[in-house]
N, CA, C and O of each residue as an XYZ file, in Angstrom:
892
protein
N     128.584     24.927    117.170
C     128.688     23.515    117.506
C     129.174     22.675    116.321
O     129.656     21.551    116.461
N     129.021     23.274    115.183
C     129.433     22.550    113.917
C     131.206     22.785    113.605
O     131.700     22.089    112.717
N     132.223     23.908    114.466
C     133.235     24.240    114.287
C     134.366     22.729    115.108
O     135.277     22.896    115.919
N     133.958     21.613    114.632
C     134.844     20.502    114.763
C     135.835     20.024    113.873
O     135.722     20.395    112.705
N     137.005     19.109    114.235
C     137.671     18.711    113.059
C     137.156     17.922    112.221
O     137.783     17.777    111.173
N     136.133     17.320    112.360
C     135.290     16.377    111.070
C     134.719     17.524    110.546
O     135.035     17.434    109.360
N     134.052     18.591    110.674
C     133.489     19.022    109.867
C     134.171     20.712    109.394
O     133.590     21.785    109.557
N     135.361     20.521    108.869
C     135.736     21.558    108.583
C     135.560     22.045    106.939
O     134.827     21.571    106.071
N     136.448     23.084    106.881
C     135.969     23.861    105.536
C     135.504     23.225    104.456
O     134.509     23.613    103.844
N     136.230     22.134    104.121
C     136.421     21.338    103.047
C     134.956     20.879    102.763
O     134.287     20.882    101.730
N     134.654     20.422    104.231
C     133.203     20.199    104.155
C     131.620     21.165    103.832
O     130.569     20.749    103.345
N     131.766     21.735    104.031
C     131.117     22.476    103.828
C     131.242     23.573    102.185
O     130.297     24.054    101.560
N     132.565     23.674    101.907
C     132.177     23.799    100.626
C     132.053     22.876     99.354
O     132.192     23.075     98.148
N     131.675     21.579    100.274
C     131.537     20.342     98.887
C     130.090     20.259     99.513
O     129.589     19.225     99.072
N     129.207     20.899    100.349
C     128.423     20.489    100.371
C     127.391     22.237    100.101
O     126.168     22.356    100.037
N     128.236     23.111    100.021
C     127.324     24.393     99.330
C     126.259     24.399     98.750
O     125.235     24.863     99.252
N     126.326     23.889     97.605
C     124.932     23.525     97.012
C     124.078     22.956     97.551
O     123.023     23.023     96.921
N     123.999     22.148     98.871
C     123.125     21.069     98.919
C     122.565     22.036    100.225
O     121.440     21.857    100.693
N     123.232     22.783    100.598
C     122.787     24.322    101.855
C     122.360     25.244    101.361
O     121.871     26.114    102.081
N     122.379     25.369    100.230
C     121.682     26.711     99.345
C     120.265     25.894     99.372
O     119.308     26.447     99.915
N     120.150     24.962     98.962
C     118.918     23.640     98.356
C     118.359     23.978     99.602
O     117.395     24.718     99.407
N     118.584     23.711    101.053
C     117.806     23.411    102.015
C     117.487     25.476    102.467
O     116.389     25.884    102.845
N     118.158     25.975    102.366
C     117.880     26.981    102.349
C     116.690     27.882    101.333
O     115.860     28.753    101.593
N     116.888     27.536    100.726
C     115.270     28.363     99.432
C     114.383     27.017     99.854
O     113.340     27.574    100.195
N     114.184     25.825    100.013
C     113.346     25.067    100.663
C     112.539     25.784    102.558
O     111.364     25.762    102.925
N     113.462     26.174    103.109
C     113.374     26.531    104.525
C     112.141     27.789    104.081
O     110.923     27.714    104.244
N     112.793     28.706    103.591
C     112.323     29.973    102.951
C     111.216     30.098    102.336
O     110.733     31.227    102.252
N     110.584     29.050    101.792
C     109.482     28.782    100.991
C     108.448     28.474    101.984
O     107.290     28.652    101.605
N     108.684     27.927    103.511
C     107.663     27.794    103.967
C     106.968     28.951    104.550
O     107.381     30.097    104.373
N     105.779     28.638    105.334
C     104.482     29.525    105.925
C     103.933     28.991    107.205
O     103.874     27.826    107.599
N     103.503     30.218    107.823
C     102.619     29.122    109.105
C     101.969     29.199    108.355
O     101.701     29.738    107.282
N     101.551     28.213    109.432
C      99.443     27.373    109.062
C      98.771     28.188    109.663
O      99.283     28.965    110.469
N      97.401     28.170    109.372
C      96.583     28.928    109.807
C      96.306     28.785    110.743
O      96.570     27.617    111.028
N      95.763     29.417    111.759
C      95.131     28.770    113.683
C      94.222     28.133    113.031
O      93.604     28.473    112.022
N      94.164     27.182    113.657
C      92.888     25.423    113.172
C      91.460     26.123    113.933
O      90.326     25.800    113.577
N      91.729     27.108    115.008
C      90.437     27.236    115.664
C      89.208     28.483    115.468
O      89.061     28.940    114.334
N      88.441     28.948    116.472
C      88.242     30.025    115.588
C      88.661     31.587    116.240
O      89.114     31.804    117.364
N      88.374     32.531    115.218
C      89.152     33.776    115.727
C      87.960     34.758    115.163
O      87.293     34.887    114.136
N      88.095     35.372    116.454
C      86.918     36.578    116.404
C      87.724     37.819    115.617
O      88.688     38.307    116.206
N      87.315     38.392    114.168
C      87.662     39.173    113.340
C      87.987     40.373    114.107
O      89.049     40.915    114.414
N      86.558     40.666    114.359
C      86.676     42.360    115.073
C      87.052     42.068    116.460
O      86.225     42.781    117.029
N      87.618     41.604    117.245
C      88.441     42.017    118.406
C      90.558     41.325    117.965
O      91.526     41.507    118.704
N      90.559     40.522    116.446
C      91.495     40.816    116.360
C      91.719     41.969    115.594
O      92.920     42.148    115.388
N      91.086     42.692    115.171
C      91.414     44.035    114.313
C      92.086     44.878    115.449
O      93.201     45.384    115.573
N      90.809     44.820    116.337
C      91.391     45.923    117.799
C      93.310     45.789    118.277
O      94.237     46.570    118.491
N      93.076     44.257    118.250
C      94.734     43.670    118.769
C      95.340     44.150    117.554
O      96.336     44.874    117.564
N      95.018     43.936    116.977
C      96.729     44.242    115.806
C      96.465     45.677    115.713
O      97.515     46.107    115.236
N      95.614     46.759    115.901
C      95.814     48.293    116.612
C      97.121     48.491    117.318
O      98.178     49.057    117.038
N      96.520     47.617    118.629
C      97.016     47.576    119.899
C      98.767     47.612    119.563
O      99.588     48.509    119.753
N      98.931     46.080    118.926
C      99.901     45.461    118.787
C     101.165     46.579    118.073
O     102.271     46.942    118.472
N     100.309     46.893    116.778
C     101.326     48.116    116.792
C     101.844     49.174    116.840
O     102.635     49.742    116.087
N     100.976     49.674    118.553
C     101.608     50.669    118.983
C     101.766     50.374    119.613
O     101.890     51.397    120.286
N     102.110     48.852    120.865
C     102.929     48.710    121.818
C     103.883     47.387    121.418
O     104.489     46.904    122.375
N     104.054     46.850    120.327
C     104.774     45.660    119.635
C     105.660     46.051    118.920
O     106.866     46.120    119.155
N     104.972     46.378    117.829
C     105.322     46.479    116.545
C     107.149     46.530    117.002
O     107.892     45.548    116.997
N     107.519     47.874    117.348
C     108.680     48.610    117.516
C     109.927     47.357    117.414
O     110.745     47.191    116.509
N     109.696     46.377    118.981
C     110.508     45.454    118.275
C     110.217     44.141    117.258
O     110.766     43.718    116.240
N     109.179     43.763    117.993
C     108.902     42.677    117.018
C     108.284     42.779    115.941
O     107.972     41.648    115.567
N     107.898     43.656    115.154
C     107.480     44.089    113.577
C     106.466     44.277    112.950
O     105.680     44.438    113.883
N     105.961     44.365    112.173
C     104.389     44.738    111.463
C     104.137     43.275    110.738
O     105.085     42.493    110.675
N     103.089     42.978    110.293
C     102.860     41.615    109.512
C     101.666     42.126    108.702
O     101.213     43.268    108.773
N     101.184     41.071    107.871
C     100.144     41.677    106.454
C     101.010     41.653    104.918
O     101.785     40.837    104.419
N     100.562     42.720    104.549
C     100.821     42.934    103.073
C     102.377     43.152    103.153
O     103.203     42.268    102.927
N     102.663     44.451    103.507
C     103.867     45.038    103.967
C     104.450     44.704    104.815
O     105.075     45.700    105.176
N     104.724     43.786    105.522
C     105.427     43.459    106.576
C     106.841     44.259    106.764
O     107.446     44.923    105.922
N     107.115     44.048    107.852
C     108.580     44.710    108.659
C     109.247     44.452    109.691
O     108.951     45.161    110.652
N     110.094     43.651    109.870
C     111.012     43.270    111.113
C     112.161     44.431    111.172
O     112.827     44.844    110.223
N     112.197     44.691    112.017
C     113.482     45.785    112.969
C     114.847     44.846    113.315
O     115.948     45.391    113.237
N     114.773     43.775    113.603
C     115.660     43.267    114.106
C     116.440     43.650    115.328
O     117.667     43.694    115.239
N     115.850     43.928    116.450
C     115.910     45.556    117.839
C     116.521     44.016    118.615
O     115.896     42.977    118.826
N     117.713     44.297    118.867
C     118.258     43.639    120.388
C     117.382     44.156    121.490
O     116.640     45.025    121.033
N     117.180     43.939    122.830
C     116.436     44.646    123.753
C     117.800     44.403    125.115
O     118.030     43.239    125.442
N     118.457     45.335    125.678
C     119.014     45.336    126.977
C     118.589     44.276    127.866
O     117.398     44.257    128.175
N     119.407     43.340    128.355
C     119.075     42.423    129.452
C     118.200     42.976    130.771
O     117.329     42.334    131.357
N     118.681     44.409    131.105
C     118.371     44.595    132.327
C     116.798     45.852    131.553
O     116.376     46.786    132.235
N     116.331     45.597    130.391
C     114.929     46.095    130.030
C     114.336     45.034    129.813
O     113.187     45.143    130.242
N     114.594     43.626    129.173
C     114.030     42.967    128.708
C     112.969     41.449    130.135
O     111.868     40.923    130.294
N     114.658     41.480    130.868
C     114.445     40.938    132.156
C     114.508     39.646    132.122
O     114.190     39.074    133.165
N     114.941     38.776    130.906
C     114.392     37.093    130.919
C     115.474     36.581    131.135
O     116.411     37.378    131.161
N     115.803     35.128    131.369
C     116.640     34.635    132.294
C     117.842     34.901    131.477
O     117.860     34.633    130.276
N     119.126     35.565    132.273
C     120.352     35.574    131.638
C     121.574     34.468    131.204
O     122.753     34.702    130.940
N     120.968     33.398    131.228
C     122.379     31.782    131.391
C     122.495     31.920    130.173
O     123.613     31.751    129.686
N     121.098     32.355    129.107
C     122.241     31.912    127.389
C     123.064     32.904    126.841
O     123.911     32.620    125.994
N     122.865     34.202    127.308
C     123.401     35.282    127.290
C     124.737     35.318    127.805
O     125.662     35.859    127.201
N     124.844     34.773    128.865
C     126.061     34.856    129.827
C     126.974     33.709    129.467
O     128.194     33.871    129.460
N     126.355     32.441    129.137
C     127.131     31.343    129.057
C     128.296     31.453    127.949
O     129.133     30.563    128.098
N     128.473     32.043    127.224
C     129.747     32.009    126.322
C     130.445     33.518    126.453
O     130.019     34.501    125.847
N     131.204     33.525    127.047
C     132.186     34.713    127.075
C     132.723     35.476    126.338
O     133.176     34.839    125.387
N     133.083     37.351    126.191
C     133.656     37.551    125.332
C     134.777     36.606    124.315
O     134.888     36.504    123.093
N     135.316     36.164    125.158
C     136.498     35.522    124.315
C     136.181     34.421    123.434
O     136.265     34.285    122.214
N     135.877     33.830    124.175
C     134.880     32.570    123.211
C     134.287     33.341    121.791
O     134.866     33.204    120.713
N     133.018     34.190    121.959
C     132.615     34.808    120.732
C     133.361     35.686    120.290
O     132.724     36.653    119.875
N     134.858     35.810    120.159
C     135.600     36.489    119.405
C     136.430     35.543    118.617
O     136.988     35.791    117.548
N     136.444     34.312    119.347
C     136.918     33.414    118.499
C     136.267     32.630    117.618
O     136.942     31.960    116.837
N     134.876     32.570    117.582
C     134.266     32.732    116.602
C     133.994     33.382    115.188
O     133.990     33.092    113.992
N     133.732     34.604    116.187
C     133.671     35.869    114.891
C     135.037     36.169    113.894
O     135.115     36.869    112.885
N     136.169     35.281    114.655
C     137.509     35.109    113.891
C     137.805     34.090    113.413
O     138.939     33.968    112.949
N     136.816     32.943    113.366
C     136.958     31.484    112.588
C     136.506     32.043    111.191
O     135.998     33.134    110.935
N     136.892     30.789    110.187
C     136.341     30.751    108.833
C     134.866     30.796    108.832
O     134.385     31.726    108.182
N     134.056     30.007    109.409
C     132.784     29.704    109.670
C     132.145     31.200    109.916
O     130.927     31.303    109.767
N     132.891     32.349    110.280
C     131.779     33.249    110.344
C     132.520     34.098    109.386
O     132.806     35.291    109.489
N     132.703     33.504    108.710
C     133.101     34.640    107.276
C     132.609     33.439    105.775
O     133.104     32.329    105.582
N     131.780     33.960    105.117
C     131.196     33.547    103.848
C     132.189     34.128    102.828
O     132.223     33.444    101.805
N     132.724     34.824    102.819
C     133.542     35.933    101.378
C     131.961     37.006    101.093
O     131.551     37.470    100.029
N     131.457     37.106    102.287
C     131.075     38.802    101.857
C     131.426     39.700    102.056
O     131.882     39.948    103.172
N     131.382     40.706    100.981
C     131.965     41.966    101.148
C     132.033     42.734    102.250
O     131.353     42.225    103.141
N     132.641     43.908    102.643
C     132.580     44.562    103.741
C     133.127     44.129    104.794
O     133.284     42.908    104.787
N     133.438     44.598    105.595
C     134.154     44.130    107.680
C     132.768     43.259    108.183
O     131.564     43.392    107.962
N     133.475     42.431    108.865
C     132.622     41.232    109.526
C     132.317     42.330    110.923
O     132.926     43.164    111.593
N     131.246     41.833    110.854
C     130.316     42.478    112.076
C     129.546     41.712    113.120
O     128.514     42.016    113.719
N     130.495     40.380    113.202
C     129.784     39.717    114.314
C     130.428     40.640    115.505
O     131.530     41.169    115.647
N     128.935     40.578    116.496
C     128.749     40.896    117.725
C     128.957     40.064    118.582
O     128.322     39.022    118.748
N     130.488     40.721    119.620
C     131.104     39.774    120.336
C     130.820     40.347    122.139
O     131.265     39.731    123.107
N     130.094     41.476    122.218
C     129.785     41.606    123.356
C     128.499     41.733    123.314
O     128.288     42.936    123.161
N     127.436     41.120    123.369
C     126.216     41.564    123.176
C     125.357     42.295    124.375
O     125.771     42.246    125.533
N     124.507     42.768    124.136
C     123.874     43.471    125.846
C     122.643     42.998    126.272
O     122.154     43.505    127.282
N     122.062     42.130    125.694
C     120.558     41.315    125.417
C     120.303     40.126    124.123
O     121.109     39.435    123.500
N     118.991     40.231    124.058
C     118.487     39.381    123.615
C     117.393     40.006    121.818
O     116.512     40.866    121.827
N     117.902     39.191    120.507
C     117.151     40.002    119.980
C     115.386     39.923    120.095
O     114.983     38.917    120.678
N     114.410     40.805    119.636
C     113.421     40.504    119.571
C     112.653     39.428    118.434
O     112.376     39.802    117.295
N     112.492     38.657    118.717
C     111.594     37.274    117.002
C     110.796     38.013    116.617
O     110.122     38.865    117.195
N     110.867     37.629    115.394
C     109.966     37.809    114.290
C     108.707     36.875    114.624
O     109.069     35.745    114.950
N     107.016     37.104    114.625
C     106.865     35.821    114.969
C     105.378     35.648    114.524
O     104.316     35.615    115.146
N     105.747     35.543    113.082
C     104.894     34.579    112.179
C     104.741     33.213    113.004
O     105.610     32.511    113.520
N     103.746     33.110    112.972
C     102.902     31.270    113.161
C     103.170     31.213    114.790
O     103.118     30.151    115.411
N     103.540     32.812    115.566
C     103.714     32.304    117.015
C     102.814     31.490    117.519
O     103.120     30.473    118.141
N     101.388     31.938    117.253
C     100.513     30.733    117.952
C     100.983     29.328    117.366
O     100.034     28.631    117.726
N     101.486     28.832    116.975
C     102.006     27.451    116.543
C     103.193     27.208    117.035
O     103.654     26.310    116.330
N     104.181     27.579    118.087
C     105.466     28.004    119.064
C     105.535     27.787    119.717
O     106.671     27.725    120.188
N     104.755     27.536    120.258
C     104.754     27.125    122.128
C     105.948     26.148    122.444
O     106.359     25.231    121.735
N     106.315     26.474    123.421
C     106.681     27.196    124.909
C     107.015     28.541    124.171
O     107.152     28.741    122.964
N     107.109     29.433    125.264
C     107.557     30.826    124.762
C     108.940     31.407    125.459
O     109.561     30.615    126.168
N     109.520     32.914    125.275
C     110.478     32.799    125.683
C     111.542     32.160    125.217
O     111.244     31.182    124.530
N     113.156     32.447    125.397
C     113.936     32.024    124.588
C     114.596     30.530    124.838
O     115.367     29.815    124.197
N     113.701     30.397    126.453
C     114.134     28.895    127.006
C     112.837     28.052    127.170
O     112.608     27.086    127.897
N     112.152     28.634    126.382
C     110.651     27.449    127.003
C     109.869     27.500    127.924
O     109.094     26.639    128.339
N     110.126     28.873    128.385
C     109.640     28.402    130.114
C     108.179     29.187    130.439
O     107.892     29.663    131.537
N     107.301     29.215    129.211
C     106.049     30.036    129.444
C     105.372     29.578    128.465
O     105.511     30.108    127.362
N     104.361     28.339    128.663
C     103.716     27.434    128.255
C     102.392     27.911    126.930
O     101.923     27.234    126.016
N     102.142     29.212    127.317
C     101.196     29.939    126.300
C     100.885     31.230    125.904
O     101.726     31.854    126.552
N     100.457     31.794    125.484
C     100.813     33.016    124.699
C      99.959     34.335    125.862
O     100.101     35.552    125.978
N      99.210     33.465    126.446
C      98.094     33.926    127.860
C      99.211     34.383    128.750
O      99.522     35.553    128.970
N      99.823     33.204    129.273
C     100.908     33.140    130.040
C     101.535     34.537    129.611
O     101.156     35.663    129.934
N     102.587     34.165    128.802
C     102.997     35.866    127.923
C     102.448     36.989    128.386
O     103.051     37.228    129.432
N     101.682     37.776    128.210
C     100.741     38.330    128.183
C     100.362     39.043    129.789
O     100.050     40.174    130.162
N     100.587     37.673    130.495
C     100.158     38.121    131.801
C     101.245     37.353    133.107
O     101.233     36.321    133.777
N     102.037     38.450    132.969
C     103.121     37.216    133.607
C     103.080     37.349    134.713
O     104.118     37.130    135.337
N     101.949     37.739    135.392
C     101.839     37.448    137.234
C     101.692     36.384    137.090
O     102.285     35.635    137.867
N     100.609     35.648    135.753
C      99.962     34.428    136.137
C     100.884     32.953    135.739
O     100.621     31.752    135.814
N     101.541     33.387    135.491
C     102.831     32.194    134.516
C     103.044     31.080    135.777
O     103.481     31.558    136.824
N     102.746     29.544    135.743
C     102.864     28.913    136.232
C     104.475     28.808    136.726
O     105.340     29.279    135.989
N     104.808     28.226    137.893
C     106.082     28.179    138.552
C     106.876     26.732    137.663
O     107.782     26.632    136.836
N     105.756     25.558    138.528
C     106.215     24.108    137.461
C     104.962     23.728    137.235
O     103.930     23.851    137.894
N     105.325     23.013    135.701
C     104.503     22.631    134.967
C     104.648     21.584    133.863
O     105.777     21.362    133.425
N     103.619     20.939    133.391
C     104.120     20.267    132.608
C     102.876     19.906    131.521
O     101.768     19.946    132.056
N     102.874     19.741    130.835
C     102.136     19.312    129.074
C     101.468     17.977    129.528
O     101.947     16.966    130.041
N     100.150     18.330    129.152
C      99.140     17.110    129.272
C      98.672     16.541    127.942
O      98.586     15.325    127.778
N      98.369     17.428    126.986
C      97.830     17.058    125.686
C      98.379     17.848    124.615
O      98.830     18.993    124.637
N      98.210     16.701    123.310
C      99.178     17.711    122.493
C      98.156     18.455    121.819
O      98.761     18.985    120.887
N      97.045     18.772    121.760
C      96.002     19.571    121.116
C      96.061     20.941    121.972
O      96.199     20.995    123.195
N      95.948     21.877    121.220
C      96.280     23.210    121.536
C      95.115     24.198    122.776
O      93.899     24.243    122.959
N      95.822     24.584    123.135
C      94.797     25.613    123.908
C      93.905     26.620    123.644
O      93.990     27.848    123.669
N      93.094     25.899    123.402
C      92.171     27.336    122.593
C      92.415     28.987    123.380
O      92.839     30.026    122.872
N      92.027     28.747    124.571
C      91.463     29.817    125.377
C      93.233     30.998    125.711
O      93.374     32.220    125.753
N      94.349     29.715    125.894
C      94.859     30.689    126.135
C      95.798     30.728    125.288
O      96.696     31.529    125.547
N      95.940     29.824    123.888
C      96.965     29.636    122.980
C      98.195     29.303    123.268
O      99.061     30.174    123.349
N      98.462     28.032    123.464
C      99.293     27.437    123.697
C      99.133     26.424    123.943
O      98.046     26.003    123.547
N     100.095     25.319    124.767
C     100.493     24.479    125.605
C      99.414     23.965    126.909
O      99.546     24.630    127.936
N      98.469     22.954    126.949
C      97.815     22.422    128.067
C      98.517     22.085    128.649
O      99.484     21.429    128.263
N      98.211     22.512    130.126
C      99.232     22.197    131.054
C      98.537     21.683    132.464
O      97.327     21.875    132.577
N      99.073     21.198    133.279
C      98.791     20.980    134.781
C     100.352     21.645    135.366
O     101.524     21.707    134.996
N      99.365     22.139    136.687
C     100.343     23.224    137.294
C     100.497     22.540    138.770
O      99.515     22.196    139.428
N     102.164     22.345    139.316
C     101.896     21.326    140.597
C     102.743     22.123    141.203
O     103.445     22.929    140.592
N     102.754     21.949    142.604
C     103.409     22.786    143.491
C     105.234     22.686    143.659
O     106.118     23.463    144.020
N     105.158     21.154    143.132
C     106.913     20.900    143.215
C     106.786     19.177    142.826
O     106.098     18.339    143.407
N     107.864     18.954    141.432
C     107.980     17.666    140.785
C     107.480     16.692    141.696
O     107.963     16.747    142.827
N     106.344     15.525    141.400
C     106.248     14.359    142.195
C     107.533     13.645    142.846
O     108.278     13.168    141.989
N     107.940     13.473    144.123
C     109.200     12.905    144.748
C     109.073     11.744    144.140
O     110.064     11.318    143.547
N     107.535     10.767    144.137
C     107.450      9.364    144.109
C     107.920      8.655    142.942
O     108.168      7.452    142.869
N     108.060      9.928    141.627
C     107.785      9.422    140.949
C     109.530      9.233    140.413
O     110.362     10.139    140.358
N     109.731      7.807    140.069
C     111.221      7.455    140.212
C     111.489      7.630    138.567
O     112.471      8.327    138.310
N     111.043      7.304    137.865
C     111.211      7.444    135.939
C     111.758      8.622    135.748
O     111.129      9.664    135.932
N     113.195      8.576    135.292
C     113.761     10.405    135.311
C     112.701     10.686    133.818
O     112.023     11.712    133.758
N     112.686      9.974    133.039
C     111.946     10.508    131.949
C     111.076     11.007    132.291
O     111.103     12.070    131.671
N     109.901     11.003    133.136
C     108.504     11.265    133.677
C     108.810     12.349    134.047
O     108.346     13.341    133.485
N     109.899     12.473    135.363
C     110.142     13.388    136.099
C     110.855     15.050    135.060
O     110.654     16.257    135.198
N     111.549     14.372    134.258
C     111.738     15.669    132.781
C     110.606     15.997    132.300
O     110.668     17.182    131.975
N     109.310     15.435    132.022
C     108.167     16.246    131.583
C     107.760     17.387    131.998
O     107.025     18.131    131.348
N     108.376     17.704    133.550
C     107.755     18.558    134.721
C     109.058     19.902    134.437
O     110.238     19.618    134.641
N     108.713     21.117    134.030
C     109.271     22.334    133.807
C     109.089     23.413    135.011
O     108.233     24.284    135.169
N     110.118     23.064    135.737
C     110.812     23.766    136.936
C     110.851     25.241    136.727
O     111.750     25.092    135.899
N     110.702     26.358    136.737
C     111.291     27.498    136.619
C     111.914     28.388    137.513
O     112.297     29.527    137.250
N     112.013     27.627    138.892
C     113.145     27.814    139.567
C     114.294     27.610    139.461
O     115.110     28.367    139.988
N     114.695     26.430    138.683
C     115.671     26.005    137.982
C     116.947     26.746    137.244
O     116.699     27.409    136.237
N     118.086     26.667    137.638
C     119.042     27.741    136.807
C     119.063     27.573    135.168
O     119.313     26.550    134.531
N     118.782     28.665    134.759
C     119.002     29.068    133.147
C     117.303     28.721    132.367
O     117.032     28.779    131.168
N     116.231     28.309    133.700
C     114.661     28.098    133.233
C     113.771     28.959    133.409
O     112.662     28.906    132.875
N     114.263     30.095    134.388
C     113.550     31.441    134.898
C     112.333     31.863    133.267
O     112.508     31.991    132.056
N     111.062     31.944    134.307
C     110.069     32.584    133.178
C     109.961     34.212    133.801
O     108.873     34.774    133.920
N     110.924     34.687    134.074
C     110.551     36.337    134.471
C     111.149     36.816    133.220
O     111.703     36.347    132.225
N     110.754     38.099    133.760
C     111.013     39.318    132.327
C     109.807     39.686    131.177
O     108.694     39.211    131.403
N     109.907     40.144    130.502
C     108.848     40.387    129.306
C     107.805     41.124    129.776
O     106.747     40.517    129.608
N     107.701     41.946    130.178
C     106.684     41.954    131.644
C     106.139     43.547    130.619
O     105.586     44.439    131.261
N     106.323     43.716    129.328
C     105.853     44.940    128.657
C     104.146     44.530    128.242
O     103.396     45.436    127.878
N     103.790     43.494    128.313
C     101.882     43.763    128.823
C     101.672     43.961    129.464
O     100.455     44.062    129.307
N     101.986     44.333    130.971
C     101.986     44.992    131.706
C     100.955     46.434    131.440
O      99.762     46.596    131.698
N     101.826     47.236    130.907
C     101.275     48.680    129.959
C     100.017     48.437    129.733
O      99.233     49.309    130.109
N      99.520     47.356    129.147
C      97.719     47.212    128.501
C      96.527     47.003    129.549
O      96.797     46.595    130.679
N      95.303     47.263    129.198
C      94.577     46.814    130.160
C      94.228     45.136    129.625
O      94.651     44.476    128.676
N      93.402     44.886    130.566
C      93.128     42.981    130.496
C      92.155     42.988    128.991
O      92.178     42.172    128.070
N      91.549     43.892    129.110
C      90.800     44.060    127.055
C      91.848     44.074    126.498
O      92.190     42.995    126.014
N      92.630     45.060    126.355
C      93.661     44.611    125.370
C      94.850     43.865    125.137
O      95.586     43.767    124.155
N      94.863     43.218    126.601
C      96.032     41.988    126.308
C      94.850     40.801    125.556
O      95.254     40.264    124.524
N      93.815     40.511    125.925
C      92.825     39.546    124.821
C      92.895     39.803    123.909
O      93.247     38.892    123.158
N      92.674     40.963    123.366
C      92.486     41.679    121.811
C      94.129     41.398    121.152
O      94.345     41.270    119.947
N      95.049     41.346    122.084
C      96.642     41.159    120.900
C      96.429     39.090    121.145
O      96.424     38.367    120.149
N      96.326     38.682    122.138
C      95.794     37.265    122.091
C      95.408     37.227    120.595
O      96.022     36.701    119.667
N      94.112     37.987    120.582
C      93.312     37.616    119.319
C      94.034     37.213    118.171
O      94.132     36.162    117.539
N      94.675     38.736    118.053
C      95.100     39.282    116.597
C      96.491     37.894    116.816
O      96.736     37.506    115.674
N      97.007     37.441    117.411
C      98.217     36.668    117.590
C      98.064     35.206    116.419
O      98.719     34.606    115.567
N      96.849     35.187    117.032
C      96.090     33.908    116.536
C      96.428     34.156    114.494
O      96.865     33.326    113.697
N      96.057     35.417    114.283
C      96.024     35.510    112.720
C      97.449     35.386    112.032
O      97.587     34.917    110.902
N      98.524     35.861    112.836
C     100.053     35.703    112.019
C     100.292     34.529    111.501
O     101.347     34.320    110.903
């Protein structure tokens, strides 16, 4: 979105330094800690859990940490396909052939111009993330976790966090108020019938029993 005629090369290398600056600034930060409380020994159990059914794509955390950086197949992963689909080979080849995706590093440029999915996040401070998903459309980390139960529409009542299911307080309504004429009001309300808002897919807690989708809850809370 930044590949315009106001902001071309010129720009950006008179402003290098001041992107390196915001960059080791970005880098320096940390999540915060969960504000609430967290039961030790059933998150020990979850981060077990976590990495032998997580870890793989989304990574180890602690001392040693480790991200994979694992794309996951659209048709394994299952979550809504519009951001995936919306820019076409051609489009991202003309990218990967602008200046903008070449720095002067060494080696053949390796942007990926056909992709097959979605990668997996890294996800330090997830309990501090909410909505989930790569479009927003799964209000808490519970939700996640258990995606029979993932509300259809919904919308944010308070901005103080959900203890119980980590995330997003929500009220769950059967279909947007008609009455209510304020389009602003009426945008609070998160459709997921909606094209490119779909909360399906992710559906790999599935595999756990209901103890141990709580127990990675738990351990979630500590990243």
């Amino acid at each position: 979105f930044t590949l315009v005629p106001e902001n071309g090369p010129e720009f950006y290398r008179e402003h290098e330094q001041d992107f390196k600056h915001i960059y080791d600034y970005l880098m320096s930060l940390r999540p915060p800690k969960y504000p609430g409380a967290i039961d030790e020994s059933l998150a020990k159990i979850g981060e077990r859990v976590f990495n032998d059914s997580c870890a793989q794509c989304h990574g180890t955390y602690g001392d040693k940490p480790s991200y994979p950086n694992v794309r996951i197949p659209l048709d394994e992963i299952g979550t809504d396909p519009v951001r995936l689909t919306a820019l076409p080979v051609e489009g991202r080849k003309k990218y990967a052939e602008s200046w903008f995706a070449h720095a002067g590093e060494p080696g053949e440029q390796t942007t990926e111009i056909d992709p097959d999915g979605y990668v997996a996040p890294p996800l330090d401070g997830v309990w501090a993330s909410s909505p989930y998903l790569h479009n927003g459309s799964v209000p808490t980390l519970w939700h996640l976790l258990n995606p029979d139960e993932r509300p259809t529409i919904w919308r944010r009542t308070d901005e103080m966090i959900d203890d119980a299911k980590v995330g997003f307080q929500i009220e769950e309504v059967d279909r947007i108020p008609l009455t209510q004429t304020d389009i602003a009001v009426r945008r609070q309300y998160f459709d997921t019938t909606k094209f490119g808002k779909s909360n399906a897919g992710h559906r790999f807690p599935e595999t756990l029993s209901q103890d141990e989708r709580q127990a990675v809850l738990e351990y979630l809370k500590t990243l």
